[in-house]
Backbone bond lengths (Angstrom), bond angles and torsions (degrees), N, CA, C in turn:
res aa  C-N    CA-C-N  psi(-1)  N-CA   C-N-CA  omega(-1)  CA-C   N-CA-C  phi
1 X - - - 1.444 - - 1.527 109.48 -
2 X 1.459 114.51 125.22 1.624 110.74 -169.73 2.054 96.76 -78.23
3 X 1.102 89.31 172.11 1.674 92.57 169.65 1.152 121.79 -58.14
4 X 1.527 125.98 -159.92 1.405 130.00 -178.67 1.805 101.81 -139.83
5 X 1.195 116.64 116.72 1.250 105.10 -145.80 1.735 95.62 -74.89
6 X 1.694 98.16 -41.58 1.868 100.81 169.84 1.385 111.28 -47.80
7 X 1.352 134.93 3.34 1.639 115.44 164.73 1.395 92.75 -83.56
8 X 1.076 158.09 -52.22 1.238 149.47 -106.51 1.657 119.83 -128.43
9 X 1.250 105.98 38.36 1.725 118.24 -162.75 1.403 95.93 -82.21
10 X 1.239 111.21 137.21 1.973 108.21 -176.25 0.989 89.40 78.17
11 X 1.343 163.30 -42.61 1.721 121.19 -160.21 1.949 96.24 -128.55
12 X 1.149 94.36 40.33 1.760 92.15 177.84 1.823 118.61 -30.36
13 X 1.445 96.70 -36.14 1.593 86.40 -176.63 1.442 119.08 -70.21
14 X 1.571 109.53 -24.96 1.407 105.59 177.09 1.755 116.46 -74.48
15 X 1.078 134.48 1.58 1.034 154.48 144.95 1.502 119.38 -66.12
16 X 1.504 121.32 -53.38 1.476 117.44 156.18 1.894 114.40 -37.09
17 X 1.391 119.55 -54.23 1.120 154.98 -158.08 1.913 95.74 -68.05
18 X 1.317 106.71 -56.23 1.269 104.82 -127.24 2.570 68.76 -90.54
19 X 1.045 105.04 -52.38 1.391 121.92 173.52 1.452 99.03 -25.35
20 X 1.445 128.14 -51.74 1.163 142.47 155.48 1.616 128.37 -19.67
21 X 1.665 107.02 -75.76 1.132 129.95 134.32 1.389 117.14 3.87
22 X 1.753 108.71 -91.84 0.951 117.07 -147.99 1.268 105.01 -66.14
23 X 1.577 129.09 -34.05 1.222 113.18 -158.11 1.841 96.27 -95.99
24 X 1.405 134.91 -25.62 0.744 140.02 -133.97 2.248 84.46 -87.26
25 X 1.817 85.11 -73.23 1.527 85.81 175.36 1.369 142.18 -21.10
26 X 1.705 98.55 -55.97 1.938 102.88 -179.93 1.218 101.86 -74.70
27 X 1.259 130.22 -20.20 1.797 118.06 172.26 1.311 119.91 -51.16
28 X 1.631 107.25 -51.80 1.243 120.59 179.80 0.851 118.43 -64.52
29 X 1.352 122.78 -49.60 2.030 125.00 -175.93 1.291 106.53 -72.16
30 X 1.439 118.38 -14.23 2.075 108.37 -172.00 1.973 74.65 -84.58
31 X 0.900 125.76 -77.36 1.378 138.27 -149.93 1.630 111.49 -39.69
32 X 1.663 107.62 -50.42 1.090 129.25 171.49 1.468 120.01 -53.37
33 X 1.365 105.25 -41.65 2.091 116.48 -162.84 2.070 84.26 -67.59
34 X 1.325 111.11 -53.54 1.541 96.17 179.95 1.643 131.09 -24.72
35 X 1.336 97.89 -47.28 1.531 94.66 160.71 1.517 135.85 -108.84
36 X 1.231 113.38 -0.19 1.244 109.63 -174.05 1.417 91.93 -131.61
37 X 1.565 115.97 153.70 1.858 124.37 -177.55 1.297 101.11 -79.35
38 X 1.493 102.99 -63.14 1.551 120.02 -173.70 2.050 114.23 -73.35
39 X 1.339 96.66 121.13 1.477 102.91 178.00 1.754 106.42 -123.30
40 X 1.352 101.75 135.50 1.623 91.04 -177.86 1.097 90.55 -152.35
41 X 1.892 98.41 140.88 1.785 110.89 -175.47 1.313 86.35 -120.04
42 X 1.547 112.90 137.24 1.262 139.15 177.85 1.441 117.36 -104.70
43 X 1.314 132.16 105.50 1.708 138.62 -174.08 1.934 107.79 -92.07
44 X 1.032 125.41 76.18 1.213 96.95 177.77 1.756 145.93 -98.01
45 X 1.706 84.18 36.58 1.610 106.94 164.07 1.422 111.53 -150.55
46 X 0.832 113.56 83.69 1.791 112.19 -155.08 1.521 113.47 -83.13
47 X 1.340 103.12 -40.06 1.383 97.11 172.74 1.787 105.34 87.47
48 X 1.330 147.02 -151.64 1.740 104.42 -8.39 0.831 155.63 -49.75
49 X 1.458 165.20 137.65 1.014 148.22 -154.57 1.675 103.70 -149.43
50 X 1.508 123.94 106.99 1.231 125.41 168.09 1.406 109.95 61.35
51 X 1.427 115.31 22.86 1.641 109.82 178.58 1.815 106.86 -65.76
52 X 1.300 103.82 176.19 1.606 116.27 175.36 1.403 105.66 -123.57
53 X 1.599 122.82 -46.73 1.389 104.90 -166.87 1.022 103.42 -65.68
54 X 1.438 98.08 -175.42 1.676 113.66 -163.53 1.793 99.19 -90.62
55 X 1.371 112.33 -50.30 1.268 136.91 166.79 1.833 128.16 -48.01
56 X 1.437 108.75 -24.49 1.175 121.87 173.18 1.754 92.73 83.82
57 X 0.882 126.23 37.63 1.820 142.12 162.40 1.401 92.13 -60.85
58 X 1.209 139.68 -64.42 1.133 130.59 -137.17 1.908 118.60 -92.39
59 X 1.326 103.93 14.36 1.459 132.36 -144.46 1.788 85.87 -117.23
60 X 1.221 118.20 159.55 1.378 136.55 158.20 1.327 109.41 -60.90
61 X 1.172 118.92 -76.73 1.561 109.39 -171.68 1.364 121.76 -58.16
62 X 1.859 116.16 -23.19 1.528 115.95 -160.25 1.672 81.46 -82.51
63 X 1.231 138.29 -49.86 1.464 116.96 166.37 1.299 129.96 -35.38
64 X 1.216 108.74 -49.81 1.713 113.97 -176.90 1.097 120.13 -68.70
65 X 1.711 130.90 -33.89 1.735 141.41 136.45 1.267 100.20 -17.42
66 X 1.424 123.76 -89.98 1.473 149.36 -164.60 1.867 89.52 -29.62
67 X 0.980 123.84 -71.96 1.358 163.40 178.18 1.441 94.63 -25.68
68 X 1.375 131.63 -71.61 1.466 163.36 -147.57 1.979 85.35 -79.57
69 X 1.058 76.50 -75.06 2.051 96.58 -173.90 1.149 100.84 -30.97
70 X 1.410 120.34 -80.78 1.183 136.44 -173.55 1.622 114.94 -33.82
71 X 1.664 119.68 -48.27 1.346 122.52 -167.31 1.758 97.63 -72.29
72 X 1.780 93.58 -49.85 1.389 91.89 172.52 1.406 135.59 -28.88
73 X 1.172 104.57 -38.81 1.515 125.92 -163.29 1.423 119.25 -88.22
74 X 1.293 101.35 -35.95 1.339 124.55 -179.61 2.174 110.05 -81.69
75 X 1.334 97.11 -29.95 1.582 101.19 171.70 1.565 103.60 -82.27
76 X 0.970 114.21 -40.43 1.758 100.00 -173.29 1.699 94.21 -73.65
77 X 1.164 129.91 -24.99 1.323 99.78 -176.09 1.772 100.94 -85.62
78 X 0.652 122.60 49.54 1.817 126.89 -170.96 1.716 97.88 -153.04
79 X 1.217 109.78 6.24 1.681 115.25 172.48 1.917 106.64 73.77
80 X 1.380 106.09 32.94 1.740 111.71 161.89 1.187 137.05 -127.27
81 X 1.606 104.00 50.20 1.545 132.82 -155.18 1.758 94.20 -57.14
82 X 1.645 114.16 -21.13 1.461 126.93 165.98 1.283 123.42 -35.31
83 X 1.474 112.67 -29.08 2.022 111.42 -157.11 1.092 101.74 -86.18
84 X 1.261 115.91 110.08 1.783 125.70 159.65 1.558 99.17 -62.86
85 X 1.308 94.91 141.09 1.445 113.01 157.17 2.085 120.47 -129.88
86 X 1.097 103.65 134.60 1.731 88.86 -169.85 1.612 92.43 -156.36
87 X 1.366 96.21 142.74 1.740 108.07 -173.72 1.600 97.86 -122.16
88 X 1.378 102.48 132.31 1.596 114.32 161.63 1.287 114.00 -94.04
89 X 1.384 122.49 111.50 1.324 128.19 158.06 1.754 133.38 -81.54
90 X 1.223 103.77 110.40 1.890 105.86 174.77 1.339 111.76 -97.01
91 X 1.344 123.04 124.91 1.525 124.91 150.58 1.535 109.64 -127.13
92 X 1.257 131.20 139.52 1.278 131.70 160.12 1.596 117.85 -79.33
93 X 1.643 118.27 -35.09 1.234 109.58 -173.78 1.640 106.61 -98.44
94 X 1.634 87.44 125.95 1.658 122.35 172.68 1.723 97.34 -17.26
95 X 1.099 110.96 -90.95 1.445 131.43 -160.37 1.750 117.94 -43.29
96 X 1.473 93.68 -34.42 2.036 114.72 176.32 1.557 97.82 -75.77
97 X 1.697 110.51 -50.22 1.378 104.67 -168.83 1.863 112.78 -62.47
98 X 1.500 100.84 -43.06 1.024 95.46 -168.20 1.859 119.22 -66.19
99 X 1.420 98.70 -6.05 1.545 95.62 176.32 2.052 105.97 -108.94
100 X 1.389 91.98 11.84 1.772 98.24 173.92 1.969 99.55 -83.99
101 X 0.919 101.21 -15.41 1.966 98.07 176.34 0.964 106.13 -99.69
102 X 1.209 141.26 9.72 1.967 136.79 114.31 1.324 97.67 -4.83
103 X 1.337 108.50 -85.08 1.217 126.68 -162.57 1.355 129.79 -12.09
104 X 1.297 94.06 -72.41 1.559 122.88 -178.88 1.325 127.23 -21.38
105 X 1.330 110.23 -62.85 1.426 143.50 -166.71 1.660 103.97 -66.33
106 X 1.706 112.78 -28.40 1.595 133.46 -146.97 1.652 89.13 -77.70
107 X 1.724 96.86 -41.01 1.787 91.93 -156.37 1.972 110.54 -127.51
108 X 1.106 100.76 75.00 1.908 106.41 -149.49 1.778 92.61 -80.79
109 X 1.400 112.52 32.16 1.533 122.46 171.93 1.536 102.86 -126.92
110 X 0.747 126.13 5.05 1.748 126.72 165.27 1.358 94.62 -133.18
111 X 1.224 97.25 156.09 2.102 131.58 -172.10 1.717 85.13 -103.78
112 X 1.708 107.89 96.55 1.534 104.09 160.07 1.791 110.50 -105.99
113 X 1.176 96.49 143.54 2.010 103.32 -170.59 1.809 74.75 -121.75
114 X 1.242 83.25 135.53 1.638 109.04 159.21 1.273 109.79 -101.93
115 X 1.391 114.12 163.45 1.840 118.57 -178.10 1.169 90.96 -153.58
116 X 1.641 131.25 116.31 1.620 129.50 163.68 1.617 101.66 -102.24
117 X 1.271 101.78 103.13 1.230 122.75 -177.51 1.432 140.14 -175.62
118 X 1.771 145.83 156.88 1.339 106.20 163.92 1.392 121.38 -81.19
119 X 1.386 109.63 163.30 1.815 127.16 -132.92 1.655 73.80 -98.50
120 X 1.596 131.66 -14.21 1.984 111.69 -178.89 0.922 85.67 -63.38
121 X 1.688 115.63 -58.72 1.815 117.59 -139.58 1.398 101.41 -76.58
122 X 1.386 134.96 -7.42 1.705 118.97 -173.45 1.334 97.89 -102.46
123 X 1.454 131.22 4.47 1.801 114.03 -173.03 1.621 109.43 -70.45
124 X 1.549 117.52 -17.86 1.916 97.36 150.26 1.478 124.50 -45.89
125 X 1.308 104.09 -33.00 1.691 106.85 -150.36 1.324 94.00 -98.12
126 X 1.301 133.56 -31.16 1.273 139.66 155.26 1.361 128.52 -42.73
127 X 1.316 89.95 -64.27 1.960 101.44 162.34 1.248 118.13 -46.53
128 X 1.512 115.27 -48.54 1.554 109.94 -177.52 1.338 120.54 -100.54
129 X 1.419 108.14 27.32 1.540 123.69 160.73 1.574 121.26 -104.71
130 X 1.649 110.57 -8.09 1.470 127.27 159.31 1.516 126.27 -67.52
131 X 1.242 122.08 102.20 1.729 100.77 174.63 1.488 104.43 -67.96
132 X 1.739 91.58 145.28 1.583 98.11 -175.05 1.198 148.19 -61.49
133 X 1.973 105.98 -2.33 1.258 129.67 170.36 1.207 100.31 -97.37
134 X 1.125 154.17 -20.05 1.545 150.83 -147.15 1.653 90.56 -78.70
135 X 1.727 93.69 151.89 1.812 91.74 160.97 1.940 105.15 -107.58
136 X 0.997 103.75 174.68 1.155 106.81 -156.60 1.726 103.93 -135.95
137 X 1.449 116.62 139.57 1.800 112.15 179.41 1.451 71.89 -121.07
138 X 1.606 116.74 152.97 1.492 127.76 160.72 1.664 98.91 -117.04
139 X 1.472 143.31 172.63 0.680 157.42 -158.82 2.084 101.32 -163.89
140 X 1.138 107.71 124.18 1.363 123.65 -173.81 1.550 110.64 -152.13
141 X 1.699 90.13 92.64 1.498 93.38 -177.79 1.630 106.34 -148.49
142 X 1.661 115.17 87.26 1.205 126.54 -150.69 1.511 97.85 -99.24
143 X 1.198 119.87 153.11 1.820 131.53 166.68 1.259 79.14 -64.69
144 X 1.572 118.65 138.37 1.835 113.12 -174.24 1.220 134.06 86.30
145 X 1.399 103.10 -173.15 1.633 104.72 173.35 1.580 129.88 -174.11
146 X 1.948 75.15 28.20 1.792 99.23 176.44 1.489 102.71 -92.06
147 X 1.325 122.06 105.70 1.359 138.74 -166.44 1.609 110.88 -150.39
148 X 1.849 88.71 115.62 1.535 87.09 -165.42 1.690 115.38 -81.38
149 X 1.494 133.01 83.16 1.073 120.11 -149.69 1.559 119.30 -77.97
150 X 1.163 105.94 -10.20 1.615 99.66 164.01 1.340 118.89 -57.79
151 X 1.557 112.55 -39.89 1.538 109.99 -175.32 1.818 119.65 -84.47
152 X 1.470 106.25 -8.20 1.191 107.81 162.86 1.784 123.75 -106.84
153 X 1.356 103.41 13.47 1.671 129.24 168.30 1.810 102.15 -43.31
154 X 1.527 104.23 -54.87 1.388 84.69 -171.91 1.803 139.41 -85.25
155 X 1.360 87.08 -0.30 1.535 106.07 168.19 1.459 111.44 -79.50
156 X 1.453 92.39 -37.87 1.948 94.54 -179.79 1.761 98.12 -61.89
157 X 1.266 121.91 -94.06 1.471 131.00 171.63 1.972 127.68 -6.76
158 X 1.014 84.37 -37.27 1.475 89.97 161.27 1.364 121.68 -13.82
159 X 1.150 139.90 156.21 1.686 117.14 144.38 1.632 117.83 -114.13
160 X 0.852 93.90 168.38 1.660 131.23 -164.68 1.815 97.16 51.66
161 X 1.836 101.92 69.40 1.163 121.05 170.08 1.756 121.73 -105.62
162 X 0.899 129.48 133.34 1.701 117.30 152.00 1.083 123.79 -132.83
163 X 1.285 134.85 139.60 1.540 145.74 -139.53 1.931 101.44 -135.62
164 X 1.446 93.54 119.72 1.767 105.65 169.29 1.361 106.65 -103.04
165 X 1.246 144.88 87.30 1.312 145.34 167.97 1.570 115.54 -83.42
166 X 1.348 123.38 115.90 1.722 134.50 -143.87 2.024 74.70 -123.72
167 X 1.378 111.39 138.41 1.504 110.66 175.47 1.191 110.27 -162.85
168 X 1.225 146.05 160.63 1.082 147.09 170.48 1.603 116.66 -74.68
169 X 1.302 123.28 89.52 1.489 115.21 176.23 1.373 122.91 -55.08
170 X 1.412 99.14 -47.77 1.886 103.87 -161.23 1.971 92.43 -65.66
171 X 1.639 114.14 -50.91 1.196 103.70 -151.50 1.306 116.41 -70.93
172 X 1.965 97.94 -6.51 1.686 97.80 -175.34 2.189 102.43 -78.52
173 X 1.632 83.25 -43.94 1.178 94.36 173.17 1.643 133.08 -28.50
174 X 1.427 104.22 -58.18 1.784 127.38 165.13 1.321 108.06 -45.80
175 X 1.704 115.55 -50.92 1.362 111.34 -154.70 1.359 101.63 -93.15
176 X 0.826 131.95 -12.24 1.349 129.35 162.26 1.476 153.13 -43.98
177 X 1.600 89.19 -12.19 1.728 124.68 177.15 1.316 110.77 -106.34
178 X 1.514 99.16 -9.30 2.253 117.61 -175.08 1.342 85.15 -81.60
179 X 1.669 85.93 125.15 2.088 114.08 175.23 2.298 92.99 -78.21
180 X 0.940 98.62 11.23 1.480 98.33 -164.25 2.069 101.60 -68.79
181 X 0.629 119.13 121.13 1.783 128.26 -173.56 1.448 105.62 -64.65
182 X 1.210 125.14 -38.33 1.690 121.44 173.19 1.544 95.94 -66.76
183 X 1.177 115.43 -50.00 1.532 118.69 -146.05 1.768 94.25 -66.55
184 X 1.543 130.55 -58.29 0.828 139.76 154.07 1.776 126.10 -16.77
185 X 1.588 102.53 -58.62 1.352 94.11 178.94 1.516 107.84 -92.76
186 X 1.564 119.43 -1.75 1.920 98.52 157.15 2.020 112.69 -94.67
187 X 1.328 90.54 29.03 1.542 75.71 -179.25 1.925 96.07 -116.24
188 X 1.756 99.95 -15.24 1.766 105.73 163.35 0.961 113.87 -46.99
189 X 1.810 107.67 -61.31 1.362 125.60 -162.99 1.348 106.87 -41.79
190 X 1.133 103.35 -68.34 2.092 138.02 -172.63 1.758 95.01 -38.34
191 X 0.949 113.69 -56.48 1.771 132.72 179.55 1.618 117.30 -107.93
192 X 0.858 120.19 82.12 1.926 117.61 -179.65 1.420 91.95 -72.08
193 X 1.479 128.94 167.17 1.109 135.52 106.76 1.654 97.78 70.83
194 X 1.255 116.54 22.02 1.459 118.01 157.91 1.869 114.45 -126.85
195 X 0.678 113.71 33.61 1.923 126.73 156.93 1.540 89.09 36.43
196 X 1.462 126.50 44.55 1.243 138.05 176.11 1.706 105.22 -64.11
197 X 1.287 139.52 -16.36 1.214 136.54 -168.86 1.900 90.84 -76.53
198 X 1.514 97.51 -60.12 1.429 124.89 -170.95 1.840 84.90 -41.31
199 X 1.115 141.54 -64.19 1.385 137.54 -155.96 0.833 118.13 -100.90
């Protein structure tokens, strides 16, 4: 189901984004569940944030549910009543998280784990909430783009992983010429060990 573009007044791009999503995700998870049982979509800024539907449709993850369901649904009727599907949800802020266990209740055919926390410091708990055959979509789409990626290296690396990282180009771009010392060491973080000043 594509979005609704009337949810999305003021934040048009997340609608570019989320349109994305929709079609991009169920491709992958119908295509993907063929070989692997275990499928798990990983959110690690979930938000809500300024949604409209009533349902949380208009949200990243309430797509990626939709998304999950659907493949789900579509393999058991193909005789693979087998395919787990299970979404990890991250929010750090109290107030988003506490309205991310909405959720739960919405879709009692996917295994959703909540995490109130930041999504660097939980990629242990993340990791060891993956079964080790499962494939895995991550989703990385932070307010920002101070992201310490060494410490989320090992969630990326994984195998039978794929990673959507959503970022601000232009603003990293701009700040990048800022003599500013924070700004500098979250743009290390963001980039280790690629002499990104140099290029």
């Amino acid at each position: 189901m594509r979005p609704d573009l009337a949810n999305y007044e003021g934040r048009e791009q997340a609608y570019v984004k989320h349109h994305f999503l929709a079609d991009y995700v169920e491709s992958l998870v119908f295509k993907i569940a063929s070989a692997y049982r275990d499928v798990v979509y990983v959110d690690g800024f979930s938000g809500p944030w300024k949604d409209q539907g009533e349902k949380f449709e208009d949200t990243s993850f309430g797509i990626a549910l939709q998304a999950l369901r659907r493949a789900k649904a579509a393999w058991a009727k193909l005789g693979r009543p087998d395919v787990t599907m299970t979404a990890l949800l991250v929010e750090k802020d109290p107030e988003a998280y506490a309205r991310l266990q909405e959720i739960v209740p919405l879709y009692p055919d996917i295994s959703i784990r909540t995490f109130n926390g930041d999504f660097v410091e939980i990629v242990p708990e993340l990791l060891a909430a993956i079964p080790h055959r499962a494939f895995s979509f991550v989703l990385m789409d932070p307010k920002g783009w101070n992201i310490d990626m060494k410490a989320v290296a090992p969630l990326l690396r994984r195998p039978n992983c794929e990673i959507v990282f959503n970022f601000m180009f232009t603003m990293i771009n701009w700040s990048a010429s800022m003599p500013n010392i924070a700004i500098q060491a979250g743009l290390e973080r963001l980039m280790p060990d690629t002499d990104w000043k140099d290029v």
